[in-house]
PDB file with SEQRES, HELIX, SHEET and CRYST1 records, atoms N, CA, C and O in Angstrom:
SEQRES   1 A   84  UNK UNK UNK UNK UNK UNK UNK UNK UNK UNK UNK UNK UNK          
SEQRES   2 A   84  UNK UNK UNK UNK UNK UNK UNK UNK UNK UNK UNK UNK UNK          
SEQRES   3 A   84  UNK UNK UNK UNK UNK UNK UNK UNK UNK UNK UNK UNK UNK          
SEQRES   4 A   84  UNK UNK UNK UNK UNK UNK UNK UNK UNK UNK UNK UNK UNK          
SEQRES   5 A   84  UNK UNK UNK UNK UNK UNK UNK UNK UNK UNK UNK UNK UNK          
SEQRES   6 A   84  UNK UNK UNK UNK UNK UNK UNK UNK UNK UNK UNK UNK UNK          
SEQRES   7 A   84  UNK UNK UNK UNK UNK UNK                                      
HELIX    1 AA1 UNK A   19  UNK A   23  1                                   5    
HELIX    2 AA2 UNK A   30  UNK A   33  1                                   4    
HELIX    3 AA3 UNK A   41  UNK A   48  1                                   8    
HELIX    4 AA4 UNK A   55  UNK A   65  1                                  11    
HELIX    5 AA5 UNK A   70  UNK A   81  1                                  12    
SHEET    1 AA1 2 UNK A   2  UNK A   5  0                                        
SHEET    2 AA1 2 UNK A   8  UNK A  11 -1                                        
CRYST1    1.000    1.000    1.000  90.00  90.00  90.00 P 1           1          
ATOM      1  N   UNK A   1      -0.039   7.892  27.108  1.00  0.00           N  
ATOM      2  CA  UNK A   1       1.243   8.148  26.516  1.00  0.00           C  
ATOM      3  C   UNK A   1       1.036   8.466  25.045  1.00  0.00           C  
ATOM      4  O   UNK A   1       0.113   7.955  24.410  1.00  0.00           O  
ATOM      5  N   UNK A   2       1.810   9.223  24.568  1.00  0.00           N  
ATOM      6  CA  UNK A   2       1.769   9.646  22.866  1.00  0.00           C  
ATOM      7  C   UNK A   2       3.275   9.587  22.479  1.00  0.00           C  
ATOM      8  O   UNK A   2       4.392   9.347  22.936  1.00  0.00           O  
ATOM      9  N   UNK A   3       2.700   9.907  21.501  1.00  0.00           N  
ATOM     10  CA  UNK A   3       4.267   9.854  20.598  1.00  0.00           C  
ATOM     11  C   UNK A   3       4.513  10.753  19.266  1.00  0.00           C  
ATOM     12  O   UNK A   3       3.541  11.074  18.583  1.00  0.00           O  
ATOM     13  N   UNK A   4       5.827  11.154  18.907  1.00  0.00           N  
ATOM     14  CA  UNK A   4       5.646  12.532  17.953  1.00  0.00           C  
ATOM     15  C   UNK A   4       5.839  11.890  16.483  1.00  0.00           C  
ATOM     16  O   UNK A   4       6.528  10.911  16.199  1.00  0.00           O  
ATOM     17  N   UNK A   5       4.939  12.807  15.490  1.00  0.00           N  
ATOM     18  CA  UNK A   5       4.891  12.030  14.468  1.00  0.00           C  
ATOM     19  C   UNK A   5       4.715  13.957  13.341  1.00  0.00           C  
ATOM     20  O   UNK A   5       3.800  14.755  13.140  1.00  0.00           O  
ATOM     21  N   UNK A   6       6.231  13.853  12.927  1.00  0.00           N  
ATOM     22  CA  UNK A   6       6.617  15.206  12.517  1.00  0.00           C  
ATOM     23  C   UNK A   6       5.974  16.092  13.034  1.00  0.00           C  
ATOM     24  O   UNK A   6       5.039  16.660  12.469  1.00  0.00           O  
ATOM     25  N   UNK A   7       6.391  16.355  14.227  1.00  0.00           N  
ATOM     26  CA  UNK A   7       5.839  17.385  15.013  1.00  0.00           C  
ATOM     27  C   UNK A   7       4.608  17.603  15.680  1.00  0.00           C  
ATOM     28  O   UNK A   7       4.300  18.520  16.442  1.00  0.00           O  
ATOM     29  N   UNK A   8       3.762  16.358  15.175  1.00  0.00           N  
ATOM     30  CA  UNK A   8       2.479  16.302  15.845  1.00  0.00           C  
ATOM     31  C   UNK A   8       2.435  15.214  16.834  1.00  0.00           C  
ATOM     32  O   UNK A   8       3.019  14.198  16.455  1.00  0.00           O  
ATOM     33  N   UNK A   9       2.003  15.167  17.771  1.00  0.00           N  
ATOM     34  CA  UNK A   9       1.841  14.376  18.803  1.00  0.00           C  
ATOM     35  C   UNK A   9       0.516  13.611  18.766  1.00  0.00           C  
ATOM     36  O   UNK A   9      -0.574  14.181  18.832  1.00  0.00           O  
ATOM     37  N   UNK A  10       0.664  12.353  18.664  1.00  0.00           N  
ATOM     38  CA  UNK A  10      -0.794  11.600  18.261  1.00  0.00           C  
ATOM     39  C   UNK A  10      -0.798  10.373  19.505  1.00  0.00           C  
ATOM     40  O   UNK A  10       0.126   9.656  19.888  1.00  0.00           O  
ATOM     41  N   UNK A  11      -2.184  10.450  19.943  1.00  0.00           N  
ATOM     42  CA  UNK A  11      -2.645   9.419  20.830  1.00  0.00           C  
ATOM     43  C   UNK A  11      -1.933   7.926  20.832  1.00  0.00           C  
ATOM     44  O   UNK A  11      -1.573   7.623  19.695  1.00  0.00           O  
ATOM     45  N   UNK A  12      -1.707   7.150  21.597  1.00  0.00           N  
ATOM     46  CA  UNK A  12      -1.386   6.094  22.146  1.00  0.00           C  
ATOM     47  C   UNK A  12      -2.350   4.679  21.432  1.00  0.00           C  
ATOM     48  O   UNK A  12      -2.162   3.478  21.628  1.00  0.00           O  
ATOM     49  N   UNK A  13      -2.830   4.987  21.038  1.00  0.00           N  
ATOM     50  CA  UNK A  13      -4.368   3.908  21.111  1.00  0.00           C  
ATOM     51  C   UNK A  13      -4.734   4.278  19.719  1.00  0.00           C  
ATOM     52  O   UNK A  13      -5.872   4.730  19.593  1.00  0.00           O  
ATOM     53  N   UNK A  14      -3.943   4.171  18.552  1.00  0.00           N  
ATOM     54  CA  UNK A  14      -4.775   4.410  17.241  1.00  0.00           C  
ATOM     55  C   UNK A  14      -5.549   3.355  16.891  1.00  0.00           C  
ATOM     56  O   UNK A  14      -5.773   2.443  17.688  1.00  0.00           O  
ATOM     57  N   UNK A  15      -5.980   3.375  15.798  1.00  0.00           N  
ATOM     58  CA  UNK A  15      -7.199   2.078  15.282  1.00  0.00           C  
ATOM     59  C   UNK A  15      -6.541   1.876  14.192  1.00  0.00           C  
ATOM     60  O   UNK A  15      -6.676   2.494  13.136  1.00  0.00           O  
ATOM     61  N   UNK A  16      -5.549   0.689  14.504  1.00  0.00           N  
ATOM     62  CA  UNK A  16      -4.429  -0.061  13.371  1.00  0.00           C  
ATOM     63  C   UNK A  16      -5.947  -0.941  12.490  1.00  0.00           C  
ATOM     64  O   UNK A  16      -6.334  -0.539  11.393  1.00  0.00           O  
ATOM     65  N   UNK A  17      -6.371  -1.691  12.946  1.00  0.00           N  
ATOM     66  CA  UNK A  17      -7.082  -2.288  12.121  1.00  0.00           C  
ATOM     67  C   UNK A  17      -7.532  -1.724  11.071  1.00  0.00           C  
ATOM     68  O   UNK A  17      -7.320  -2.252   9.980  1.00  0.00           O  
ATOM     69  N   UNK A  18      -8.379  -0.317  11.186  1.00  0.00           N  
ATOM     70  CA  UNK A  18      -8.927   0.516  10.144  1.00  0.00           C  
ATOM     71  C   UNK A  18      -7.752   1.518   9.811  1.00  0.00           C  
ATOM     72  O   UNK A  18      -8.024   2.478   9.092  1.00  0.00           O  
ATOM     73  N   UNK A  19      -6.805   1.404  10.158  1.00  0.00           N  
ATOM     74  CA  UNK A  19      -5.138   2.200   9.261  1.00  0.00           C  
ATOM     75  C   UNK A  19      -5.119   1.379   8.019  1.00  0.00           C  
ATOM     76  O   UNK A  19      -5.333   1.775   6.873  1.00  0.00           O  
ATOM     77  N   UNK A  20      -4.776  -0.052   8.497  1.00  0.00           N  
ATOM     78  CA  UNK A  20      -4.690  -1.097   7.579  1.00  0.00           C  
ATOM     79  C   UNK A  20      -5.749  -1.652   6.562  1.00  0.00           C  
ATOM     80  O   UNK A  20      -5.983  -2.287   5.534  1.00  0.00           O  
ATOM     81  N   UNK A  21      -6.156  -1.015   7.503  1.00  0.00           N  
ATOM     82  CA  UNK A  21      -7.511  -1.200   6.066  1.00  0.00           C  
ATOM     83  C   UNK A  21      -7.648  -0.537   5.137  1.00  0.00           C  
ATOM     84  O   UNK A  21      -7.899  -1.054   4.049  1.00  0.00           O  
ATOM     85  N   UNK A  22      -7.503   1.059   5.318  1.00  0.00           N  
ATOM     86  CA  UNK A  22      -7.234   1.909   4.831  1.00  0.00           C  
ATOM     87  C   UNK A  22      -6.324   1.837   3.905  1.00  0.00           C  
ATOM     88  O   UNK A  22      -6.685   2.232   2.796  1.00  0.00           O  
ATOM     89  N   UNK A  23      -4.861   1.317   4.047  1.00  0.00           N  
ATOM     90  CA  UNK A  23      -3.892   1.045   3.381  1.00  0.00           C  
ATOM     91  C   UNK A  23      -4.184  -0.005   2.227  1.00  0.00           C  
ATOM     92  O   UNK A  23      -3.587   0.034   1.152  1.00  0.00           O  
ATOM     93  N   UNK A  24      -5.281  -1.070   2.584  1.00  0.00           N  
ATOM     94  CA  UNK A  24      -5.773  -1.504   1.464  1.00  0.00           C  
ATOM     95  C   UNK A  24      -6.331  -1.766   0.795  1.00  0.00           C  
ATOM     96  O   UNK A  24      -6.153  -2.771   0.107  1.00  0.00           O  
ATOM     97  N   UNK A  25      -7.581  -0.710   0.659  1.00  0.00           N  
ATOM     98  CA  UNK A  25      -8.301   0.193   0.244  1.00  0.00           C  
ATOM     99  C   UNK A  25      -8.173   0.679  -1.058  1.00  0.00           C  
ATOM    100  O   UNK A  25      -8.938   0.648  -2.022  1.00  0.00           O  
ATOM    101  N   UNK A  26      -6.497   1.358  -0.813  1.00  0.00           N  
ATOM    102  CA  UNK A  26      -5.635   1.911  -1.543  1.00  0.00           C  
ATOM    103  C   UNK A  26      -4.671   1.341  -2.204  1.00  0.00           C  
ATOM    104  O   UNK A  26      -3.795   2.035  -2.720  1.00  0.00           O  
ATOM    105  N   UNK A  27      -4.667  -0.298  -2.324  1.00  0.00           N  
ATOM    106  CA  UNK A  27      -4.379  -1.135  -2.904  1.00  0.00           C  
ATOM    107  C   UNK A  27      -2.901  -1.782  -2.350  1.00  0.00           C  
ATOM    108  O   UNK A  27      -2.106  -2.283  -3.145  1.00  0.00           O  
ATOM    109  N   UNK A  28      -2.681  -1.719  -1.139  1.00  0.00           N  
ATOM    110  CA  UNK A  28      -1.461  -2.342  -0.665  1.00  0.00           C  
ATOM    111  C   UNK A  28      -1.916  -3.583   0.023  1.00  0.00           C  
ATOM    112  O   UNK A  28      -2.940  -3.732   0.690  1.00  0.00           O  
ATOM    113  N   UNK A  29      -0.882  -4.541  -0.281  1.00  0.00           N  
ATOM    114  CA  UNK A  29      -1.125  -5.520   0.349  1.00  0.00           C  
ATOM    115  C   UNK A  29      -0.467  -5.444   1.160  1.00  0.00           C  
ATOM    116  O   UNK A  29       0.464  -4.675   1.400  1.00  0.00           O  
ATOM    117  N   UNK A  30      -1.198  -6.836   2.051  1.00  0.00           N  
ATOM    118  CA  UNK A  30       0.036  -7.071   3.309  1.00  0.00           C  
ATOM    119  C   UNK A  30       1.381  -7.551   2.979  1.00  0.00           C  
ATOM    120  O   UNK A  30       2.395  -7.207   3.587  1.00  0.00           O  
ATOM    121  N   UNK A  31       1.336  -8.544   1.763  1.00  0.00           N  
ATOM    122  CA  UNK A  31       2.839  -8.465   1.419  1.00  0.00           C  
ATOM    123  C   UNK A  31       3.832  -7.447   1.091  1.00  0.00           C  
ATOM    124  O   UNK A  31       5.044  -7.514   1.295  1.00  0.00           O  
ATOM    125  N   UNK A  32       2.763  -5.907   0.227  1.00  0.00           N  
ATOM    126  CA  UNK A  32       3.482  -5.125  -0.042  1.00  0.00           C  
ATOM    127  C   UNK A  32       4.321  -4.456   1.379  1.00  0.00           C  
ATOM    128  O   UNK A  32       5.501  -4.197   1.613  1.00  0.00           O  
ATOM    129  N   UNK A  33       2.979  -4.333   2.197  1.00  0.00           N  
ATOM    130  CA  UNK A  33       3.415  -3.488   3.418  1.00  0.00           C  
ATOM    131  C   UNK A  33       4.416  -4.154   4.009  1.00  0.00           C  
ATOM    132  O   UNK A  33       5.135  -3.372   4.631  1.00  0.00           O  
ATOM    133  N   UNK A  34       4.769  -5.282   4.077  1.00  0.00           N  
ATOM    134  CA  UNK A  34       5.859  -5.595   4.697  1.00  0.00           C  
ATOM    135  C   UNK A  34       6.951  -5.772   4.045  1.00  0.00           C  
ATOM    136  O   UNK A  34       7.822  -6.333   4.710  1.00  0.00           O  
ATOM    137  N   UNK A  35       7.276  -5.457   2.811  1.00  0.00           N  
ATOM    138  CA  UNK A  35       7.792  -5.588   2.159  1.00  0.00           C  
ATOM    139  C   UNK A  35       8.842  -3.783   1.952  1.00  0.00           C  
ATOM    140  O   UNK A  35       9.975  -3.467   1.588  1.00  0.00           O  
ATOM    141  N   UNK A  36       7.983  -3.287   2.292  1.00  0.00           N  
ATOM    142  CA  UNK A  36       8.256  -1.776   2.825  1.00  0.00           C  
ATOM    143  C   UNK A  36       9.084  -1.722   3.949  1.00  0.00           C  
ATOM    144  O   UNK A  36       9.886  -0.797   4.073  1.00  0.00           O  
ATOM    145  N   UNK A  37       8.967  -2.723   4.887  1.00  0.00           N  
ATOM    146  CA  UNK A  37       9.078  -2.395   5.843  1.00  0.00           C  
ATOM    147  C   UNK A  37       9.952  -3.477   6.500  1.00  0.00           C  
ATOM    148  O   UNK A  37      10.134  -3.566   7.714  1.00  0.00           O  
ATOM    149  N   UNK A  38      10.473  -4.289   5.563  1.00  0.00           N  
ATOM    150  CA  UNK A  38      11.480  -5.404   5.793  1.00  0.00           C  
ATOM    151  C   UNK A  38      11.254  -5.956   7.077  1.00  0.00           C  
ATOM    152  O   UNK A  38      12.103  -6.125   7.953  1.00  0.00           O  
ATOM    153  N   UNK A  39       9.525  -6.342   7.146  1.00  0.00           N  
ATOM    154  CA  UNK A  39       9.291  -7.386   8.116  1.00  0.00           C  
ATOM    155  C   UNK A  39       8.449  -8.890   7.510  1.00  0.00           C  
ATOM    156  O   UNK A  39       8.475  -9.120   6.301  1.00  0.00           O  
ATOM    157  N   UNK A  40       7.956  -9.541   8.166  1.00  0.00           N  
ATOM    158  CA  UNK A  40       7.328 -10.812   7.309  1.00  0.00           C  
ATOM    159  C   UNK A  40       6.035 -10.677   7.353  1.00  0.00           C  
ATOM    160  O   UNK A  40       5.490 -10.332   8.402  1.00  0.00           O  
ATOM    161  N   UNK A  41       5.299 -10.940   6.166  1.00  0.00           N  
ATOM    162  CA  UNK A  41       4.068 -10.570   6.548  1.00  0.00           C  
ATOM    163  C   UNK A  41       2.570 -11.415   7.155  1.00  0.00           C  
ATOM    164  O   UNK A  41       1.396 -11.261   6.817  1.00  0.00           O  
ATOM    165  N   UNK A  42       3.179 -12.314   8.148  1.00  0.00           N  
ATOM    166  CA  UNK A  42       2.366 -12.155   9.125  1.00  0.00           C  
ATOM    167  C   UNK A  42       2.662 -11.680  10.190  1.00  0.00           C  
ATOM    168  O   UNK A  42       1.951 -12.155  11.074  1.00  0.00           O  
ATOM    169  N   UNK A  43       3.612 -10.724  10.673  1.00  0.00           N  
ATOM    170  CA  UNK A  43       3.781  -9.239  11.274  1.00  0.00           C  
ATOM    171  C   UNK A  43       2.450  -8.616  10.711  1.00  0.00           C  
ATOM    172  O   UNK A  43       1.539  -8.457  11.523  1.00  0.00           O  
ATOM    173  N   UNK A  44       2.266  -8.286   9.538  1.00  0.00           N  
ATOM    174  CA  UNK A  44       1.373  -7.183   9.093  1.00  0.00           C  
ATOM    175  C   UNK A  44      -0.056  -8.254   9.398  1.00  0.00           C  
ATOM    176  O   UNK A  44      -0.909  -7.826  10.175  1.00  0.00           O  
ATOM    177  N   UNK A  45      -0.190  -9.199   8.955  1.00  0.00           N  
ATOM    178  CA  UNK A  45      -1.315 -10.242   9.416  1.00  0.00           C  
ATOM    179  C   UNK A  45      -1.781  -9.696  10.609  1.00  0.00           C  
ATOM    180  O   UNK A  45      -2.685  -8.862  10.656  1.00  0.00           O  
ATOM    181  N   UNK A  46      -1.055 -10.243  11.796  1.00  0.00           N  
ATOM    182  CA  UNK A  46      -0.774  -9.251  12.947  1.00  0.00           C  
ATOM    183  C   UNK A  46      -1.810  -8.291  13.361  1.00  0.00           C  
ATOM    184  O   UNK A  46      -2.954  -8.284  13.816  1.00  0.00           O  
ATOM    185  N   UNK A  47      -1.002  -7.591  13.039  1.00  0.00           N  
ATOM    186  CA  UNK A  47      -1.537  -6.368  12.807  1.00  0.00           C  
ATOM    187  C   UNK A  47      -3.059  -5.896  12.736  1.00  0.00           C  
ATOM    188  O   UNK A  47      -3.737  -5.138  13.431  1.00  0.00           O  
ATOM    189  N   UNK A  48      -3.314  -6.680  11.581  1.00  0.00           N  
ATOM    190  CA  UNK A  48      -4.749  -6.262  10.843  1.00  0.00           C  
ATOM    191  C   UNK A  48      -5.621  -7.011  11.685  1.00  0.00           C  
ATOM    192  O   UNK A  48      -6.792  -6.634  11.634  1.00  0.00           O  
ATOM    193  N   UNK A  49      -5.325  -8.184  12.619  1.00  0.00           N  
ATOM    194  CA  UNK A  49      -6.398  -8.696  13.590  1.00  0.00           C  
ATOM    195  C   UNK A  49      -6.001  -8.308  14.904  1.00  0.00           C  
ATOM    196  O   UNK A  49      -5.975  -8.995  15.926  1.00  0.00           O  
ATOM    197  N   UNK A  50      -5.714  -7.184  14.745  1.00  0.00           N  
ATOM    198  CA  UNK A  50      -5.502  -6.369  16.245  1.00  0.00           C  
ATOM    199  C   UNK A  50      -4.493  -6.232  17.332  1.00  0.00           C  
ATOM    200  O   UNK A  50      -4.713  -5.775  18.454  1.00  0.00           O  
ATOM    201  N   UNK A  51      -3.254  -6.722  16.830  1.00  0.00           N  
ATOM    202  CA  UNK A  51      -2.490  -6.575  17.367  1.00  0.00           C  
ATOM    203  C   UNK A  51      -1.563  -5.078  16.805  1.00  0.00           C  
ATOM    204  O   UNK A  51      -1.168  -4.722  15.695  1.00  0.00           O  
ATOM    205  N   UNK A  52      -1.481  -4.502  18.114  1.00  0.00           N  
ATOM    206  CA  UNK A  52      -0.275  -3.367  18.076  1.00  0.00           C  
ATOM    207  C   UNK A  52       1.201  -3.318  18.371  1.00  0.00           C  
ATOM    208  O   UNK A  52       1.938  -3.680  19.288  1.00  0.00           O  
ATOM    209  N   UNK A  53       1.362  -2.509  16.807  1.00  0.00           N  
ATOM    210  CA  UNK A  53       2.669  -2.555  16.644  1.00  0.00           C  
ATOM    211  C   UNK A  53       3.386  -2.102  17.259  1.00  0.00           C  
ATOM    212  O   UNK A  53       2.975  -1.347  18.140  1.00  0.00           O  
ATOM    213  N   UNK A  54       4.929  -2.347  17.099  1.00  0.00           N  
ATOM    214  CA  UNK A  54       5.953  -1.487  18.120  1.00  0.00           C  
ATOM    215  C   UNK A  54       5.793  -0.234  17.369  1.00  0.00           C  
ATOM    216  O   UNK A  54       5.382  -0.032  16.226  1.00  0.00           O  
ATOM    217  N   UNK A  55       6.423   0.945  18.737  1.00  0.00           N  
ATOM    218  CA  UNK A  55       6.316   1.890  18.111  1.00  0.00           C  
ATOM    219  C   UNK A  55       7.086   2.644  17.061  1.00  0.00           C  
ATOM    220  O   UNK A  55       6.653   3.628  16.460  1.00  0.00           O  
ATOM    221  N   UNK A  56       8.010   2.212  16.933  1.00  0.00           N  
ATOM    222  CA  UNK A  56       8.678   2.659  15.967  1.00  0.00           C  
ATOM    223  C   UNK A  56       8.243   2.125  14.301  1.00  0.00           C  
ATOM    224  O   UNK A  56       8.866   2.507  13.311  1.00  0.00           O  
ATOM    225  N   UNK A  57       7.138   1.242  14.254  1.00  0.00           N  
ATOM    226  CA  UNK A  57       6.512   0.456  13.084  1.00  0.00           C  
ATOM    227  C   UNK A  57       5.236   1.223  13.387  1.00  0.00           C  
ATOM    228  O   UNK A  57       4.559   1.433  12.380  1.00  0.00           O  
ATOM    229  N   UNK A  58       4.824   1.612  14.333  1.00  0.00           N  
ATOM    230  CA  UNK A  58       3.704   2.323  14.460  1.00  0.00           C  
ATOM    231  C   UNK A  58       3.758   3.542  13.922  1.00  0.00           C  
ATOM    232  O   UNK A  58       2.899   4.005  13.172  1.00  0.00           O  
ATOM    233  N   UNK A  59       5.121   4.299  14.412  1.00  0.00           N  
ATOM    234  CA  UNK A  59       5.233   5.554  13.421  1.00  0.00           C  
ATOM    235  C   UNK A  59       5.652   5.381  12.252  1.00  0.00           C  
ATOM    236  O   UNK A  59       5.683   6.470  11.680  1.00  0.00           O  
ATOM    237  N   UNK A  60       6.175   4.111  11.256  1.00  0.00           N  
ATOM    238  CA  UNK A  60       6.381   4.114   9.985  1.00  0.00           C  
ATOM    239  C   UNK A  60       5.011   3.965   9.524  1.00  0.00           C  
ATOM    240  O   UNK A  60       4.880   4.437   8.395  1.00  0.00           O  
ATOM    241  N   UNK A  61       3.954   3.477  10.003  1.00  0.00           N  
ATOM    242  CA  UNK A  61       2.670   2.720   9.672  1.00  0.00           C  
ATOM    243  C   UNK A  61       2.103   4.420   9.154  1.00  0.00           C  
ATOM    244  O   UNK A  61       1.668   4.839   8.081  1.00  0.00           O  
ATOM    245  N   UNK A  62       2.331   5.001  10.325  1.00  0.00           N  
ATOM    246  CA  UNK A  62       1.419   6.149  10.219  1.00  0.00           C  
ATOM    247  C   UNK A  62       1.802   7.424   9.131  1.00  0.00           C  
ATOM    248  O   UNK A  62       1.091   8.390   8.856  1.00  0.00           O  
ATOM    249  N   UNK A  63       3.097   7.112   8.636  1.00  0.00           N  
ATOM    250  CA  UNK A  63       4.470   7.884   7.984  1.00  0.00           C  
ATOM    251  C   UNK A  63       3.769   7.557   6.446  1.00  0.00           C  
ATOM    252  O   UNK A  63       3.667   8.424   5.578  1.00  0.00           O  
ATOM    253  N   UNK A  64       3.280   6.058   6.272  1.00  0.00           N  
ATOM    254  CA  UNK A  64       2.924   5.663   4.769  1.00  0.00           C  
ATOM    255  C   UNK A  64       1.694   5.619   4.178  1.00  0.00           C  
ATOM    256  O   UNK A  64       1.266   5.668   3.025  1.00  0.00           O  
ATOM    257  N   UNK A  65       0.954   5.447   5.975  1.00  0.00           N  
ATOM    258  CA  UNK A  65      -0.970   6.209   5.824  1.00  0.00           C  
ATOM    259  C   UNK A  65      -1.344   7.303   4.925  1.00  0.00           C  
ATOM    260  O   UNK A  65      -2.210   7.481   4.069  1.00  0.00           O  
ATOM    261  N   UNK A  66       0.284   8.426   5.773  1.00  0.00           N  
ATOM    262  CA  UNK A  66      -0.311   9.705   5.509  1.00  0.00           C  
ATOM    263  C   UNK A  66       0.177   9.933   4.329  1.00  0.00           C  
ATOM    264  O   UNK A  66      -0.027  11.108   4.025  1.00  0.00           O  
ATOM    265  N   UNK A  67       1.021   9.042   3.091  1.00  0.00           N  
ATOM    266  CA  UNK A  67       1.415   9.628   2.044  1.00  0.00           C  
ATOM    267  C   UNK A  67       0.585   8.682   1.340  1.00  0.00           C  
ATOM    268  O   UNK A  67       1.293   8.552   0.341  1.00  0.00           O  
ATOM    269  N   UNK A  68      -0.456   7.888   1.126  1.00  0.00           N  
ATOM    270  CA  UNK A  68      -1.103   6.780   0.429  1.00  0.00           C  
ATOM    271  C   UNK A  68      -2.500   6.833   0.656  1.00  0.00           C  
ATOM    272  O   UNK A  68      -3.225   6.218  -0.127  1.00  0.00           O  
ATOM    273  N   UNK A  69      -3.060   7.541   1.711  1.00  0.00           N  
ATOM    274  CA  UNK A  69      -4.402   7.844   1.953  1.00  0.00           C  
ATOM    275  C   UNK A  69      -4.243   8.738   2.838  1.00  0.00           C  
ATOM    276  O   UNK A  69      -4.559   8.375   3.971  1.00  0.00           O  
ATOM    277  N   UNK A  70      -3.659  10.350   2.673  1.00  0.00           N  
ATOM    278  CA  UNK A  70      -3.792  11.819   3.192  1.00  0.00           C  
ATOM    279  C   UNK A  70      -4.748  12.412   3.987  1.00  0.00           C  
ATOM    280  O   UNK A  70      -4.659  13.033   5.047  1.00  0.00           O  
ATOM    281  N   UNK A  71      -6.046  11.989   3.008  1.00  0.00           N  
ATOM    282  CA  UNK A  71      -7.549  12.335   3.029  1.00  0.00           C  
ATOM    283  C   UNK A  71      -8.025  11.616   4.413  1.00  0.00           C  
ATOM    284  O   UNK A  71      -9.168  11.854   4.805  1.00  0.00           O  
ATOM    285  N   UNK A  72      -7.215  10.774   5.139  1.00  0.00           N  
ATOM    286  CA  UNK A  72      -8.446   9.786   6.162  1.00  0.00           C  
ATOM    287  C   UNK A  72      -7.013  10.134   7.405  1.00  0.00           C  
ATOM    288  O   UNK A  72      -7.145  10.227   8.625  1.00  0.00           O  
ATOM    289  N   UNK A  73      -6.117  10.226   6.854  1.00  0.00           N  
ATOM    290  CA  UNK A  73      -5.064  10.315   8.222  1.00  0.00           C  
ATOM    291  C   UNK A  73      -5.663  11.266   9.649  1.00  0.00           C  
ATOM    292  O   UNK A  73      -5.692  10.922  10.831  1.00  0.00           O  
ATOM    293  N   UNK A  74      -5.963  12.150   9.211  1.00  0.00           N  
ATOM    294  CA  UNK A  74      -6.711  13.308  10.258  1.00  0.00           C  
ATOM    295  C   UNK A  74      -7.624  12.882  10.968  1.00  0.00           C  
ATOM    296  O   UNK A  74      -7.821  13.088  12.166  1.00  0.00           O  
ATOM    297  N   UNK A  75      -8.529  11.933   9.832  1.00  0.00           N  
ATOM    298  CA  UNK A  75      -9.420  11.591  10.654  1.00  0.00           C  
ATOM    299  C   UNK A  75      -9.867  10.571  11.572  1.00  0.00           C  
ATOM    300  O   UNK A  75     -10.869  10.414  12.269  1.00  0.00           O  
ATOM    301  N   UNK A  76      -8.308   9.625  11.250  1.00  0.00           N  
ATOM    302  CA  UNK A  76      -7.991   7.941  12.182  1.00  0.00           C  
ATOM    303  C   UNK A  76      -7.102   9.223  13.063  1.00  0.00           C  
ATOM    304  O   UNK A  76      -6.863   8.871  14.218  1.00  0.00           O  
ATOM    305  N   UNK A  77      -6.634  10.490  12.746  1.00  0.00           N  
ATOM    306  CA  UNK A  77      -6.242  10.690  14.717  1.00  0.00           C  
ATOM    307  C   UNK A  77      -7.048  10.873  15.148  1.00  0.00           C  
ATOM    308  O   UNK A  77      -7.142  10.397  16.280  1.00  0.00           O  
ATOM    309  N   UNK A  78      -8.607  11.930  14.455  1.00  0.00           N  
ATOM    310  CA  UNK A  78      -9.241  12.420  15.624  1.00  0.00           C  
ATOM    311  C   UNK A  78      -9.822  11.184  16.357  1.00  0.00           C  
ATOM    312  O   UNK A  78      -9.546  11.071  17.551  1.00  0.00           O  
ATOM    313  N   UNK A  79     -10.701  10.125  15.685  1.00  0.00           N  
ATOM    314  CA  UNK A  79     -10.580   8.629  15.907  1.00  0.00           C  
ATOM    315  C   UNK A  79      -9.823   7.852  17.080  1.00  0.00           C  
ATOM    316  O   UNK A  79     -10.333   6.870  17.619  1.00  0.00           O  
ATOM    317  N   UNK A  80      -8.465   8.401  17.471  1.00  0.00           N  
ATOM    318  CA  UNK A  80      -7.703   7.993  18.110  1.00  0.00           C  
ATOM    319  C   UNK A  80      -7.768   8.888  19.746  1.00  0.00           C  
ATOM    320  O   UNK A  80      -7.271   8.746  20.863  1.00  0.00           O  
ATOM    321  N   UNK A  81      -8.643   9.783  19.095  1.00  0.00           N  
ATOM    322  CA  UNK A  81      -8.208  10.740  20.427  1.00  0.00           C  
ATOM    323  C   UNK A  81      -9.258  10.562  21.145  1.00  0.00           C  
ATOM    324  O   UNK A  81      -9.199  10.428  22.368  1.00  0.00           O  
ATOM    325  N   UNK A  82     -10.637  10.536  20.288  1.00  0.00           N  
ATOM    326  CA  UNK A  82     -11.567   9.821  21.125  1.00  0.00           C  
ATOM    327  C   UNK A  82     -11.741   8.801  21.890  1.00  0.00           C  
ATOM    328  O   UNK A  82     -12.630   8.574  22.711  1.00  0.00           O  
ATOM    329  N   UNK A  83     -10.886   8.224  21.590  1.00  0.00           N  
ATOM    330  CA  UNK A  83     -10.485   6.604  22.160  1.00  0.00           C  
ATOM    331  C   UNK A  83     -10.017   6.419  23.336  1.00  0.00           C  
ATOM    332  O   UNK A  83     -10.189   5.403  24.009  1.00  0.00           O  
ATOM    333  N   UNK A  84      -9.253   7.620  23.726  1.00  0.00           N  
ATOM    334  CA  UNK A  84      -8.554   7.820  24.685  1.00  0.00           C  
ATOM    335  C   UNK A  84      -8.883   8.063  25.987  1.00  0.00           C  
ATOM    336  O   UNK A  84      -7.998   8.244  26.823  1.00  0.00           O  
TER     337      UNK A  84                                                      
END                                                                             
């Protein structure tokens, strides 16, 4: 199953752990990220030890990847597609 993410359709099975990592990398915390995202952050805790998000947090996840680390988004889909 996939799901559309402005017009692109991206694999089912991304690698949240290394999204999130990614995200803080780039200096977000987990408080920030949830804080974005008006959830608590061990939701984002969550997260970062492998649990997957709903999808509609999955496509915000991937919405703030791609404006905060551009450069790696392409390459956690192709990442994702292999996975598949």
């Amino acid at each position: 199953m996939s799901a559309v993410l402005a017009g692109y359709i991206y694999p089912a099975r991304m690698p949240w752990v290394q999204i999130i990592a990614d995200l803080h990398a780039a200096g977000c915390t987990n408080y920030r990220i949830a804080a974005i995202f008006g959830i608590t952050v061990s939701t984002v805790d969550r997260w970062e030890e492998g649990s997957e998000p709903r999808h509609s947090y999955g496509t915000a996840i991937l919405a703030l990847h791609a404006q905060i680390c551009p450069e790696l988004t392409q390459q956690r889909h192709m990442e994702a597609k292999q996975r598949v």
